[in-house]
MARNUTOR-873535 format. One record per atom (N, C-alpha, C): residue number from 1; residue in three letters; atom name; x, y, z. Coordinates in Angstrom, 1 decimal, padded with zeros to 4 digits. Each point is the difference from the previous one (the first is absolute). Last residue first. Example, Ala and Ser with C-alpha at 12.3 -4.5 7.8 and 13.67 -1.06 7.14 Angstrom:
residues 2
<rec 2; "SER"; "N"; <012.8; -002.2; 007.1>>,
<rec 2; "SER"; "CA"; <000.9; 001.1; 000.0>>,
<rec 2; "SER"; "C"; <-000.8; 001.1; 000.8>>,
<rec 1; "ALA"; "N"; <000.3; -005.7; -000.1>>,
<rec 1; "ALA"; "CA"; <-000.9; 001.2; 000.0>>,
<rec 1; "ALA"; "C"; <000.9; 001.2; 000.0>>,
end
This chain:
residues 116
<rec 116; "UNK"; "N"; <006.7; 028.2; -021.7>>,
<rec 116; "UNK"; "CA"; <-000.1; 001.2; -000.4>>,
<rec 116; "UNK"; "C"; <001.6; 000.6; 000.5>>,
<rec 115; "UNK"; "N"; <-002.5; -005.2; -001.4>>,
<rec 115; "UNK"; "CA"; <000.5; 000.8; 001.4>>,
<rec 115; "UNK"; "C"; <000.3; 001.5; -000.7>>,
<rec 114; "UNK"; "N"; <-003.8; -002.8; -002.2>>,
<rec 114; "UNK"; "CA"; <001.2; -000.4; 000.0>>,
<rec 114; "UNK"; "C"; <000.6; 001.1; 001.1>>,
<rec 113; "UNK"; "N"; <-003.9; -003.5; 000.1>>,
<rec 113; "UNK"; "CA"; <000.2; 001.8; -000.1>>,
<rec 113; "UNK"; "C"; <001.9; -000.7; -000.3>>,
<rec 112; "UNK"; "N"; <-002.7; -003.7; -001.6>>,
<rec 112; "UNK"; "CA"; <000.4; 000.0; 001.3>>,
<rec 112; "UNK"; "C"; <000.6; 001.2; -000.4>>,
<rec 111; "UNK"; "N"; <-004.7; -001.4; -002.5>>,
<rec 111; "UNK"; "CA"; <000.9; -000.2; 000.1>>,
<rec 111; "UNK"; "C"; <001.0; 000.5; 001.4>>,
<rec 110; "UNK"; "N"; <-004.8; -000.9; -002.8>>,
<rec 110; "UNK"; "CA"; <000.7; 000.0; 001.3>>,
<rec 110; "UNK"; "C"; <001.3; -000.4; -000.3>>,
<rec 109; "UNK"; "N"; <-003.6; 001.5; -003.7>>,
<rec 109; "UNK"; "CA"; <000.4; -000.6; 000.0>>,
<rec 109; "UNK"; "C"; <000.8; 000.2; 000.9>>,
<rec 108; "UNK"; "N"; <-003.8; 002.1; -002.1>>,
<rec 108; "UNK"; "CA"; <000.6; 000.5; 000.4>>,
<rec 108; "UNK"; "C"; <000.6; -001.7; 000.9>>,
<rec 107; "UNK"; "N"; <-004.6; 002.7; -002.4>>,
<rec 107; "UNK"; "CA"; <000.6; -000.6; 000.0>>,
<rec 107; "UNK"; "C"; <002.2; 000.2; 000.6>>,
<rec 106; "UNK"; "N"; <-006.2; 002.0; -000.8>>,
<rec 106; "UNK"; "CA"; <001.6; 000.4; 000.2>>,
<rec 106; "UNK"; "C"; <000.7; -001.4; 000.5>>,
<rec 105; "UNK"; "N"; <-004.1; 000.2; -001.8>>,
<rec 105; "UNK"; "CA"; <-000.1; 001.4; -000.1>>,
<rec 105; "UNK"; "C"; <001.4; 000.0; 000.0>>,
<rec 104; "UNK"; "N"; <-003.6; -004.5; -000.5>>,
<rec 104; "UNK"; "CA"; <001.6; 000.7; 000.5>>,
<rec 104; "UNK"; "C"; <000.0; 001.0; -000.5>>,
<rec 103; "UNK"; "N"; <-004.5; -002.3; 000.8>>,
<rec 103; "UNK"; "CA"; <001.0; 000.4; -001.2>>,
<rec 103; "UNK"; "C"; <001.2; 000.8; 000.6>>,
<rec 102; "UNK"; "N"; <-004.7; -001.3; 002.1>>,
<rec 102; "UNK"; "CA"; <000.7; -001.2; -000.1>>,
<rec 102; "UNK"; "C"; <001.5; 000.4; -000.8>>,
<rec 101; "UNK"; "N"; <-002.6; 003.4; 002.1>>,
<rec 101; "UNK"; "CA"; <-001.0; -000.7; -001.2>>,
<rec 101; "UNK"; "C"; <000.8; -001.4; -000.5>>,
<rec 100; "UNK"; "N"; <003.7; 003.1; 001.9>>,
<rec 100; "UNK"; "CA"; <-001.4; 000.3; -000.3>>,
<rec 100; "UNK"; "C"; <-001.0; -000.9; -000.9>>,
<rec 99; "UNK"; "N"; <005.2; -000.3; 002.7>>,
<rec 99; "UNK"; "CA"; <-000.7; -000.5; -001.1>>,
<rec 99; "UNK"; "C"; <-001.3; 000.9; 000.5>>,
<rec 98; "UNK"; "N"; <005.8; -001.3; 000.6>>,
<rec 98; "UNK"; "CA"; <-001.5; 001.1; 000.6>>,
<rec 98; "UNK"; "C"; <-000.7; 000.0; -001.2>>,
<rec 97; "UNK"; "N"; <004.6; -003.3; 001.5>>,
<rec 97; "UNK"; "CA"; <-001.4; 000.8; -000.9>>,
<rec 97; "UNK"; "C"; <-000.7; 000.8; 001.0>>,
<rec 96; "UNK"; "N"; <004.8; -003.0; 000.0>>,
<rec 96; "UNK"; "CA"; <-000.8; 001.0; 000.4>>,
<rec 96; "UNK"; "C"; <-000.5; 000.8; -000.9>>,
<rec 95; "UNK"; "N"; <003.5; -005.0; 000.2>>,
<rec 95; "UNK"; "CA"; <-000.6; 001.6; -000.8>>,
<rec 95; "UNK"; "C"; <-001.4; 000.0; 001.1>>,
<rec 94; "UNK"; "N"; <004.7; -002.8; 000.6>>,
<rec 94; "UNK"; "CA"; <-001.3; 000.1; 000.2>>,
<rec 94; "UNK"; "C"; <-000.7; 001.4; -000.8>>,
<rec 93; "UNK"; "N"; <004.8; -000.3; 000.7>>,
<rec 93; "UNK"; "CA"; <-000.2; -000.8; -001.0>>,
<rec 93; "UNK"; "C"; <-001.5; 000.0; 000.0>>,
<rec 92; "UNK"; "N"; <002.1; -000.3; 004.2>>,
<rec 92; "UNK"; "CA"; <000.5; 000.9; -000.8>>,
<rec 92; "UNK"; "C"; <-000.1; -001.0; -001.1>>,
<rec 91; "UNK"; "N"; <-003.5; -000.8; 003.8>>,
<rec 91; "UNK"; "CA"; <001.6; -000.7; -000.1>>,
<rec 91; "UNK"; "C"; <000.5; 001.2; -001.4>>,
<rec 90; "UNK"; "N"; <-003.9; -000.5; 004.2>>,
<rec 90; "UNK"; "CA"; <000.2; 000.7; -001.3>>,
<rec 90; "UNK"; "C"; <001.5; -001.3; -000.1>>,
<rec 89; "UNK"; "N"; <-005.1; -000.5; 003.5>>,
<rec 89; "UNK"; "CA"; <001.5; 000.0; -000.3>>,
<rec 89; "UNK"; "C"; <000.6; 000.0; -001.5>>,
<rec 88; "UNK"; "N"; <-004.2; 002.3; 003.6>>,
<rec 88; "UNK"; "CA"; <000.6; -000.7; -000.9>>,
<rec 88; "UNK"; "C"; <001.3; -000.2; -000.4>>,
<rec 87; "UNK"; "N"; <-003.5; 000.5; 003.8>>,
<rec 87; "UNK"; "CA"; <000.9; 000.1; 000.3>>,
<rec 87; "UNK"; "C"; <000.7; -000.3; -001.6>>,
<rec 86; "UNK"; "N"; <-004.2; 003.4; 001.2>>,
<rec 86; "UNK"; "CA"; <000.6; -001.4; -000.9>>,
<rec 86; "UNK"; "C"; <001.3; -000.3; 000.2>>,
<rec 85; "UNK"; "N"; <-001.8; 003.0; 004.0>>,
<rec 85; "UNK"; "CA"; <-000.7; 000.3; -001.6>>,
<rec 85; "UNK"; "C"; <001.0; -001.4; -000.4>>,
<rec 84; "UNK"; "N"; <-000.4; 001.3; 004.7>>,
<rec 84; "UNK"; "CA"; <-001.1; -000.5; -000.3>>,
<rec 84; "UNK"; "C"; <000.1; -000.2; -001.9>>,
<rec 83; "UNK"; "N"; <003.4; 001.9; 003.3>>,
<rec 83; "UNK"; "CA"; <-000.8; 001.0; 000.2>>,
<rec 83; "UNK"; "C"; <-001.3; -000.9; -000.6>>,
<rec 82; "UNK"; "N"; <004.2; -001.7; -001.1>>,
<rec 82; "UNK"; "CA"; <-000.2; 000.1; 001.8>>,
<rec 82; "UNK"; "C"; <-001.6; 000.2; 000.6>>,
<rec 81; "UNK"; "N"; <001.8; 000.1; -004.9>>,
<rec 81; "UNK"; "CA"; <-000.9; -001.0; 000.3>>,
<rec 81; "UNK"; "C"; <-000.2; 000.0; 001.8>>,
<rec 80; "UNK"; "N"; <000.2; 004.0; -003.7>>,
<rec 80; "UNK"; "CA"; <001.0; -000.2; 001.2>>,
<rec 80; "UNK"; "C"; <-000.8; -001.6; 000.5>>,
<rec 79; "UNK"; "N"; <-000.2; 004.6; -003.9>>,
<rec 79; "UNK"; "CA"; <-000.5; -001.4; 000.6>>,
<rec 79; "UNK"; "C"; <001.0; -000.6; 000.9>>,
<rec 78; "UNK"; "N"; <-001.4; 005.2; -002.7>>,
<rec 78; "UNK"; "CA"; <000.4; -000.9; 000.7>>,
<rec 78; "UNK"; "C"; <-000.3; -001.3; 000.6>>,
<rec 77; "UNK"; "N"; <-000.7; 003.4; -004.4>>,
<rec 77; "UNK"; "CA"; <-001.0; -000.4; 000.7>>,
<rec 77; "UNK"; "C"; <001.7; -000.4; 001.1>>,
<rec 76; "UNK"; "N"; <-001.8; 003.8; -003.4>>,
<rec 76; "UNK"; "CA"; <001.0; -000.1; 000.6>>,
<rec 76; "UNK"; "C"; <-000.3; -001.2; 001.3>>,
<rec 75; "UNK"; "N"; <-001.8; 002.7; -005.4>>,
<rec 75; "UNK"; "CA"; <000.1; -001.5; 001.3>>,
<rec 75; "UNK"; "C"; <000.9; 000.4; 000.6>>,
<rec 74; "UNK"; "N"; <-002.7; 003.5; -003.6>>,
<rec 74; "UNK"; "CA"; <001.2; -000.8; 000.5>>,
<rec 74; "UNK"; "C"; <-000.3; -001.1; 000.7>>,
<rec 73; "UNK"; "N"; <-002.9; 003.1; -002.8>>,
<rec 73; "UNK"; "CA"; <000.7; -000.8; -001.0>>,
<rec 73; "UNK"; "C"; <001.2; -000.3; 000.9>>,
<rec 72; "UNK"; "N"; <-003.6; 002.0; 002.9>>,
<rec 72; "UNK"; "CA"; <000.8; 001.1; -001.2>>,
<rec 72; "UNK"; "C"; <001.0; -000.8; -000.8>>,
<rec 71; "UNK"; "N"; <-001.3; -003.3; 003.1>>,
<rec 71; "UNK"; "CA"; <-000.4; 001.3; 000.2>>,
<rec 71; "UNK"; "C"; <001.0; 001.4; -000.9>>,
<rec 70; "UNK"; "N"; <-001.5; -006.0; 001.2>>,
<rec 70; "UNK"; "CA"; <001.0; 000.9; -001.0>>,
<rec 70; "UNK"; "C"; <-001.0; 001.3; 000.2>>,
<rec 69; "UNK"; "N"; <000.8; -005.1; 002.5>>,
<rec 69; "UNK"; "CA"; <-000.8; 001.3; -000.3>>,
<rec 69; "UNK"; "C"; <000.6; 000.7; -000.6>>,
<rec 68; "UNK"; "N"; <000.5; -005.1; 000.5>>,
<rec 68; "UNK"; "CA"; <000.4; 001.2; 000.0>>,
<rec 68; "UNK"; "C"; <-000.4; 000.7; -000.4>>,
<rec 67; "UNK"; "N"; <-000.3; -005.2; 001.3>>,
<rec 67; "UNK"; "CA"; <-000.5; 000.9; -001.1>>,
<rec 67; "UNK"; "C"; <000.4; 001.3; 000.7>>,
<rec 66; "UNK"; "N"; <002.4; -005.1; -000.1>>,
<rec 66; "UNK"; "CA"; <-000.8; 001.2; 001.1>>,
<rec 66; "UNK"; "C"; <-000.7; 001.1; -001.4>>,
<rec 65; "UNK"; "N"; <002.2; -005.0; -001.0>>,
<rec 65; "UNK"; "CA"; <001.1; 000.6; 001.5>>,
<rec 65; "UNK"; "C"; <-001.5; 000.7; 000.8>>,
<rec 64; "UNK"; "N"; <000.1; -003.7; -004.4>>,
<rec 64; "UNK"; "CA"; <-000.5; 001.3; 000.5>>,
<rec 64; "UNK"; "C"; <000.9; 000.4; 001.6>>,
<rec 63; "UNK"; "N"; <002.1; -002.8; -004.3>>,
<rec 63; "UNK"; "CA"; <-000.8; -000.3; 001.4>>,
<rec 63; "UNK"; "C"; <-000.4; 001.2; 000.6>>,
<rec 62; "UNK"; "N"; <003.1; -000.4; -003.6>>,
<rec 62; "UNK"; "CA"; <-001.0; -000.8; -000.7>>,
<rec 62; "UNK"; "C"; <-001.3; 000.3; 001.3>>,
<rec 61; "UNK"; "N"; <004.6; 001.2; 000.8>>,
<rec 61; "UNK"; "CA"; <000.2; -001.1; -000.7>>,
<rec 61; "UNK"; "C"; <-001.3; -000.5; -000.2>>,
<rec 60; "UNK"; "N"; <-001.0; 003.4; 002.6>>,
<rec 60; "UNK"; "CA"; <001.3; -000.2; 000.2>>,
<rec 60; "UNK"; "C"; <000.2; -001.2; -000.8>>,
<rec 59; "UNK"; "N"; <-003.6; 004.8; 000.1>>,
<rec 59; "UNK"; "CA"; <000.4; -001.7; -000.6>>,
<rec 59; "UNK"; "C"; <001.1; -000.2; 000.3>>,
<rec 58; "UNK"; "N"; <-003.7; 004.3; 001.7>>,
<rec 58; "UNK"; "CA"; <001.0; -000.6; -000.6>>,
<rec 58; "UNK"; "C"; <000.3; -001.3; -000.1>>,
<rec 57; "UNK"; "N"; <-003.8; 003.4; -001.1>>,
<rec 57; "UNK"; "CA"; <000.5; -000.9; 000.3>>,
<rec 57; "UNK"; "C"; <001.2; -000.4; 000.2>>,
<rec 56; "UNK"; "N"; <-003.9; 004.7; -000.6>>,
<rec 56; "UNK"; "CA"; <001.4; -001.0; -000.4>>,
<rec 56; "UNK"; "C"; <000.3; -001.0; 000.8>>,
<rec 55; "UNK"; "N"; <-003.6; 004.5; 000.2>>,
<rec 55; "UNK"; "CA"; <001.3; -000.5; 000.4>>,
<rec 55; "UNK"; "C"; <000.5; -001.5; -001.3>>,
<rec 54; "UNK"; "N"; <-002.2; 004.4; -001.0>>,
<rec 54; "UNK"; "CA"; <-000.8; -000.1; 001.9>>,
<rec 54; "UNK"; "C"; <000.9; -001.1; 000.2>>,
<rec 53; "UNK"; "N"; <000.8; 002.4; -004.7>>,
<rec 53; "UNK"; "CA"; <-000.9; -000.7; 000.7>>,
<rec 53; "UNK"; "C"; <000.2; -000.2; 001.3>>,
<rec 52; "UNK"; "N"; <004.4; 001.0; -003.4>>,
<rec 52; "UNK"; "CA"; <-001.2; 000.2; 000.1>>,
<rec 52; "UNK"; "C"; <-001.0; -000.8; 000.8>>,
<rec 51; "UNK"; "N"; <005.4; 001.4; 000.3>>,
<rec 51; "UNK"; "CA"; <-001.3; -001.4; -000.3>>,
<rec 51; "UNK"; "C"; <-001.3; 000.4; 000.1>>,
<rec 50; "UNK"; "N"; <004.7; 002.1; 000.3>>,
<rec 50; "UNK"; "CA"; <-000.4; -000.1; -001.5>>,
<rec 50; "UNK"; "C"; <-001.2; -000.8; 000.5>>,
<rec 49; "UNK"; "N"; <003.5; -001.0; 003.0>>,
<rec 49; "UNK"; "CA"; <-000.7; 001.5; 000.1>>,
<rec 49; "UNK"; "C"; <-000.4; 000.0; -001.7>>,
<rec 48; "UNK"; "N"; <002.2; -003.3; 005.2>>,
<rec 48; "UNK"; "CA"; <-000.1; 000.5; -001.3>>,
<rec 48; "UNK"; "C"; <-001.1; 001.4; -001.1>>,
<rec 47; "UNK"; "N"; <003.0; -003.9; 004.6>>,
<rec 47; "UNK"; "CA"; <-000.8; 001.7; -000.5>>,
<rec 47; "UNK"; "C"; <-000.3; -000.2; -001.7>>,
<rec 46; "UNK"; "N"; <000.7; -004.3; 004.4>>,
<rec 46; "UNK"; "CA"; <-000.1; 001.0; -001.5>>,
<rec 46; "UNK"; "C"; <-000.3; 001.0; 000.0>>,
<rec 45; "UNK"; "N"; <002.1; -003.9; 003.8>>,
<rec 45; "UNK"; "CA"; <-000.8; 001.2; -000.5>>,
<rec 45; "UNK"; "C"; <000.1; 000.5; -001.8>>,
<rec 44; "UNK"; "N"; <001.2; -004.0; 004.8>>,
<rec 44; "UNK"; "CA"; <000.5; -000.2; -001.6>>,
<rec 44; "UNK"; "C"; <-001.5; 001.6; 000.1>>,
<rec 43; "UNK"; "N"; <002.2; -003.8; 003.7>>,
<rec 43; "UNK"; "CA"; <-000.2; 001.2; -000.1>>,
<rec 43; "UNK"; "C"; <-000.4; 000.1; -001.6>>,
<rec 42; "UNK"; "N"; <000.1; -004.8; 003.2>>,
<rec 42; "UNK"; "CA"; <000.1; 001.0; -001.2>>,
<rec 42; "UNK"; "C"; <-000.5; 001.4; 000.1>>,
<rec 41; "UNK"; "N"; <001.8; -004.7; 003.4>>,
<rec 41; "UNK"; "CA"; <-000.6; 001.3; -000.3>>,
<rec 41; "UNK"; "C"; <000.4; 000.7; -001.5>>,
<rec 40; "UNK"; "N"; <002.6; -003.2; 001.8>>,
<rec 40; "UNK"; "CA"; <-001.3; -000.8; -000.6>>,
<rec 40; "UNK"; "C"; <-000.6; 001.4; -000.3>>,
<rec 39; "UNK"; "N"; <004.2; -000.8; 002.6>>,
<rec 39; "UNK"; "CA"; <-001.1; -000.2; 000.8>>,
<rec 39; "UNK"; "C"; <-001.2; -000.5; -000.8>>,
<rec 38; "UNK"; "N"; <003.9; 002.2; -001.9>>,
<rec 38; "UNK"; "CA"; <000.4; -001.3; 000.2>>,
<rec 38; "UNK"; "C"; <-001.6; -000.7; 001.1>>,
<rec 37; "UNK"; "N"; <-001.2; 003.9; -003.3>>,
<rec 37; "UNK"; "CA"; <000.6; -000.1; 001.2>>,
<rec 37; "UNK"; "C"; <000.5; -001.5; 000.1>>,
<rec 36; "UNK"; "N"; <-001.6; 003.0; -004.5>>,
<rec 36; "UNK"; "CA"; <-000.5; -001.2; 001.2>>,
<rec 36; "UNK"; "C"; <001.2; 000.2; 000.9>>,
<rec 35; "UNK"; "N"; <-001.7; 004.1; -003.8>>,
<rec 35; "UNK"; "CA"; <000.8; -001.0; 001.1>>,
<rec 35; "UNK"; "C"; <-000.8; -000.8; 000.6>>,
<rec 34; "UNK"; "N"; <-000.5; 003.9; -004.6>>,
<rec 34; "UNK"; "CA"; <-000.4; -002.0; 000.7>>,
<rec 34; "UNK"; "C"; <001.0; -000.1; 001.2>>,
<rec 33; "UNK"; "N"; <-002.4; 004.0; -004.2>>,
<rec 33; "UNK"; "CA"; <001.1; -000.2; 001.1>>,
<rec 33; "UNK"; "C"; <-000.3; -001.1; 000.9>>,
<rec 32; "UNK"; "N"; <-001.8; 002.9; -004.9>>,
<rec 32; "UNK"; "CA"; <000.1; -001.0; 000.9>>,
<rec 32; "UNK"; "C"; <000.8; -000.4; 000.9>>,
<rec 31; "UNK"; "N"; <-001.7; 004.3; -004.0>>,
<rec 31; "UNK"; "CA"; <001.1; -001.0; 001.2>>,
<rec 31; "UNK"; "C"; <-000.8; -000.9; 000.7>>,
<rec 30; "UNK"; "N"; <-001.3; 003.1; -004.6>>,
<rec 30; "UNK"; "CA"; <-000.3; -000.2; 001.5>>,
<rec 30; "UNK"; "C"; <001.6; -000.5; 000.4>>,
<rec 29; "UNK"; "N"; <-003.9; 002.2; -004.6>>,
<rec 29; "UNK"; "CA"; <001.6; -000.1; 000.6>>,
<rec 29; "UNK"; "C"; <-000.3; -000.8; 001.6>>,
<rec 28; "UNK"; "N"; <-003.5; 001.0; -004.9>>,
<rec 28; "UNK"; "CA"; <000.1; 000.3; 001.6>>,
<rec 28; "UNK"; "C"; <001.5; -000.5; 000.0>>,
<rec 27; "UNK"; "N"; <-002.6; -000.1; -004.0>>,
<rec 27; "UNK"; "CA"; <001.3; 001.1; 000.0>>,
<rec 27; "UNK"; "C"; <000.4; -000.2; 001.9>>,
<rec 26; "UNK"; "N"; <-002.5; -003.6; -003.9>>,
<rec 26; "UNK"; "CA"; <-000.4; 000.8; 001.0>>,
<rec 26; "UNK"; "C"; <001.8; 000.7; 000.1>>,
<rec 25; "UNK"; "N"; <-000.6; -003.2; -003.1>>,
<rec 25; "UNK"; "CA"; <-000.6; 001.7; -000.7>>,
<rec 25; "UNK"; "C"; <-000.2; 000.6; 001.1>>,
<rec 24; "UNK"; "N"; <001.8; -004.6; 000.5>>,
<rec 24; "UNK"; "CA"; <-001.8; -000.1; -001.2>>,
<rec 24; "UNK"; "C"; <-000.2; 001.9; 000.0>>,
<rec 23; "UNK"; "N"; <003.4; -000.7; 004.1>>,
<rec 23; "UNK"; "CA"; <-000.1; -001.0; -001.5>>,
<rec 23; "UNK"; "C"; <-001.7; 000.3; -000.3>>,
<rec 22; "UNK"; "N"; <004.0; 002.7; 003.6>>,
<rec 22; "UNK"; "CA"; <-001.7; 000.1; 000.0>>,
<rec 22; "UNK"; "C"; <000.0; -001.2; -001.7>>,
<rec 21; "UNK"; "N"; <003.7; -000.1; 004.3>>,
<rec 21; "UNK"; "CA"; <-000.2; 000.6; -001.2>>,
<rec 21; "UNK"; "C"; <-001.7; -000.3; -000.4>>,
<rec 20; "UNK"; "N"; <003.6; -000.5; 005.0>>,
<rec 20; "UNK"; "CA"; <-001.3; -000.5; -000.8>>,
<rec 20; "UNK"; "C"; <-000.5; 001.0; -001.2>>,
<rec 19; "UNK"; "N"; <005.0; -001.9; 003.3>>,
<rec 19; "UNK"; "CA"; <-001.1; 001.4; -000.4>>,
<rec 19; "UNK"; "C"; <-001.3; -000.5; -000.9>>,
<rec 18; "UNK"; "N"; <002.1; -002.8; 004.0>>,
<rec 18; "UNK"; "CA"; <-000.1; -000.3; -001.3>>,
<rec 18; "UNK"; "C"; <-000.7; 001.6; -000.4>>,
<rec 17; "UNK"; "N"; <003.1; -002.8; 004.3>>,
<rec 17; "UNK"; "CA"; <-001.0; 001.1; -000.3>>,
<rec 17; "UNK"; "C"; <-000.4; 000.1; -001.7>>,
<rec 16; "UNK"; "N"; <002.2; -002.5; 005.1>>,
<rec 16; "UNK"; "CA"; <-000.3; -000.5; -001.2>>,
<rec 16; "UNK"; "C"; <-001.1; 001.7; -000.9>>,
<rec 15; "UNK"; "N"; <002.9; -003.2; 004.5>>,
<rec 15; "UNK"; "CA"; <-000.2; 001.5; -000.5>>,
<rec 15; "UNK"; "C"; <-000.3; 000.0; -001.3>>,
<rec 14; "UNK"; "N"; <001.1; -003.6; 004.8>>,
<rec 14; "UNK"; "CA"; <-000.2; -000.2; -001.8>>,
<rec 14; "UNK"; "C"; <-000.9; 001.4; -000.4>>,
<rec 13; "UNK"; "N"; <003.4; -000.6; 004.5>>,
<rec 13; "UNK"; "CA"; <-001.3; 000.0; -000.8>>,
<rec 13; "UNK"; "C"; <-000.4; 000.2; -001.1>>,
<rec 12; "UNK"; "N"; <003.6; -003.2; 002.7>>,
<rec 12; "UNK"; "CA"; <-000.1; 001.6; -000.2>>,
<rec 12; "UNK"; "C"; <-001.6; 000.2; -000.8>>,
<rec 11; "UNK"; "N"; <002.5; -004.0; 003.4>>,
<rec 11; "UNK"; "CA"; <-000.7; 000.4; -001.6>>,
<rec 11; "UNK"; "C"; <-000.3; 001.4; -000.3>>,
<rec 10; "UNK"; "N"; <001.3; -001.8; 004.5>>,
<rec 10; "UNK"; "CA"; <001.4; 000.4; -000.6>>,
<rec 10; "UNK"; "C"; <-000.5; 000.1; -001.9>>,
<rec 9; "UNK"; "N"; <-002.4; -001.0; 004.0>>,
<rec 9; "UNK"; "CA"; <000.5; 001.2; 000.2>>,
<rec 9; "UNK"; "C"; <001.0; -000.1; -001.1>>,
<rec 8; "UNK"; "N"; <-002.5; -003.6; -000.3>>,
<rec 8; "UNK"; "CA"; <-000.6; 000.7; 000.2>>,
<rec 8; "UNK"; "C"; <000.6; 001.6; 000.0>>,
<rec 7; "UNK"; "N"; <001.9; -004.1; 000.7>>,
<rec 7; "UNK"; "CA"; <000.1; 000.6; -001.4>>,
<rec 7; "UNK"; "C"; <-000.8; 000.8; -000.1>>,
<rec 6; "UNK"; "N"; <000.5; -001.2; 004.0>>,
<rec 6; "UNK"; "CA"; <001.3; 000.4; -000.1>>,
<rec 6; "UNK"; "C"; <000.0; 000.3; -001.5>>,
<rec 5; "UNK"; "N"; <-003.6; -002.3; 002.4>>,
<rec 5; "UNK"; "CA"; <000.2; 001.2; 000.5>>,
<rec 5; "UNK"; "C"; <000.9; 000.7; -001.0>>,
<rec 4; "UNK"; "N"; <000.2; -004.4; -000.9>>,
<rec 4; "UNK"; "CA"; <-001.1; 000.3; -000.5>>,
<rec 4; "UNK"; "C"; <-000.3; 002.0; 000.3>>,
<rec 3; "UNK"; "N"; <002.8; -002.7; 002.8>>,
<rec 3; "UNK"; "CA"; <000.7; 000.5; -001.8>>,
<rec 3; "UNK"; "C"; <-001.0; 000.1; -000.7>>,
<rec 2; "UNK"; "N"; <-001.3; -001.3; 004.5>>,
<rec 2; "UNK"; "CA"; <000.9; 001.2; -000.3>>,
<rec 2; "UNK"; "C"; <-000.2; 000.4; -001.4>>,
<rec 1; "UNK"; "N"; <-001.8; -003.9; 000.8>>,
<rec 1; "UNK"; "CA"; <-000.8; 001.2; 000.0>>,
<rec 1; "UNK"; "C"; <000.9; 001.3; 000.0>>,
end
């Protein structure tokens, strides 16, 4: 059980972000941002802006996540699995949608930030 302990602290946190472009003619823009915790826990948020209508869907590899409100053509959502929302698990490479009416608006593919 220790060492089980001991990999725990010592896995670093998997960081994951994918900018999201607008396909099929839509013009909206965004980001996506992902951490899991060696613990399990998922953090992960979107902004975005160009999106017409009252709100939007978002998609993690195909799979509905959460619907988001959109106010004056933006999003700015937060999720946190601690706090109750979808514990979901990403991997770099996974693509990220935002969809209206069943139809991808903005697309955008997770990858690992690069350091600054």
């Amino acid at each position: 059980m220790l060492d089980a302990l001991k990999s725990l602290l010592t896995k670093p946190t998997l960081r994951l972000d994918a900018p999201l472009d607008g396909v099929a003619g839509f013009t909206g823009a965004g980001h996506f941002r992902y951490a899991l915790s060696p613990a399990g826990s998922a953090d992960y948020e979107t902004e975005l802006k160009g999106i017409a209508g009252l709100r939007c869907e978002l998609f993690a590899e195909g799979e509905f996540v959460a619907t988001l409100a959109c106010h004056d053509g933006k999003v700015a959502a937060k999720f946190n699995s601690r706090l109750g929302d979808p514990a979901i698990r990403l991997d770099a490479g996974d693509v990220i949608e935002i969809r209206q009416n069943g139809v991808a608006i903005l697309t955008g593919e997770l990858h690992t930030p690069k350091l600054r």
